[in-house]
C-alpha positions in Angstrom: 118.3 77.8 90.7 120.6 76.9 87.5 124.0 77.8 86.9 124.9 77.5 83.0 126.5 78.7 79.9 129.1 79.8 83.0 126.6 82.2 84.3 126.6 82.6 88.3 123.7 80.8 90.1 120.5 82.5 89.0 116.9 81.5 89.2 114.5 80.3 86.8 110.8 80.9 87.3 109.4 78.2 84.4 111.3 74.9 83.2 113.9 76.2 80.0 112.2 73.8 77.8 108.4 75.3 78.4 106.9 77.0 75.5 107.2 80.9 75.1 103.8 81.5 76.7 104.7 79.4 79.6 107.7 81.6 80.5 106.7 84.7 80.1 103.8 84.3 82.5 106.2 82.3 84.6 108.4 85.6 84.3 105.5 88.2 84.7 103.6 86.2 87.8 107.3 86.2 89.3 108.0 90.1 89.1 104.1 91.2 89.7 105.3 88.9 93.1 108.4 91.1 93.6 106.7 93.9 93.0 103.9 93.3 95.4 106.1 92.5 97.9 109.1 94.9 98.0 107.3 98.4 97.1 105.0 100.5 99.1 101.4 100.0 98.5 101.0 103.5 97.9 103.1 103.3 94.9 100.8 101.4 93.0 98.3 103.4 90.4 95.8 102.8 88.1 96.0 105.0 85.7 93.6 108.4 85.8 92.7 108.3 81.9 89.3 107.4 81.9 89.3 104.8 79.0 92.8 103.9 80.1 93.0 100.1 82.3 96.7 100.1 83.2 98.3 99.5 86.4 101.7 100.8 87.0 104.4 101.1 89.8 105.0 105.1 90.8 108.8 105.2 90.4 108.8 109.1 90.2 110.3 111.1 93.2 107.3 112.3 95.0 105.2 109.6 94.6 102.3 111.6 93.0 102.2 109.7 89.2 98.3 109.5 87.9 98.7 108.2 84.4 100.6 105.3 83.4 102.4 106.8 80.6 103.3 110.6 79.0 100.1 109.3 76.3 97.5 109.3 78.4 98.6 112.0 80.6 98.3 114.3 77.0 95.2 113.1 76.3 93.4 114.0 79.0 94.9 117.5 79.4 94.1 118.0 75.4 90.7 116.5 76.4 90.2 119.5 79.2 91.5 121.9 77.3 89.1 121.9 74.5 86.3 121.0 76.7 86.9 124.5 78.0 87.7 126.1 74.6 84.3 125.2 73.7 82.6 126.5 76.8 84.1 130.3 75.8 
């Protein structure tokens, strides 16, 4: 914990004089903890995009998300739909 610049107590998850690198995994390892450990399983995704590798948390309201972005949820749907055009 640090309190500074007249800031209220707050944490710090690397040293404030570590290289960029070192905080932002610092940072990243701390919320992927957060994360892991404050949400429902079943609110973590891959995404459905087959050449898509992304993880995501499933924020929406029914808990249904299968891509991790608007993107990849467009290409696939584009994908399908001229996969069928062709078939006619």
């Amino acid at each position: 914990m640090s309190t500074h610049d007249g800031q209220p107590p707050h944490l710090h998850y690397a040293d404030e004089n570590a290289d960029v690198v070192t905080r932002v995994r610092a940072a990243t390892a701390a919320g992927l903890a957060l994360v892991l450990t404050e949400t429902d399983p079943c609110r973590l995704g891959r995404c459905s995009a087959p050449d898509c590798r992304a993880v995501f948390v499933d924020v929406s309201r029914n808990g249904r998300r299968a891509y991790c972005s608007r993107l990849c949820a467009t290409r696939v749907h584009v994908s399908a739909h001229r996969d069928r055009t062709r078939r006619r």
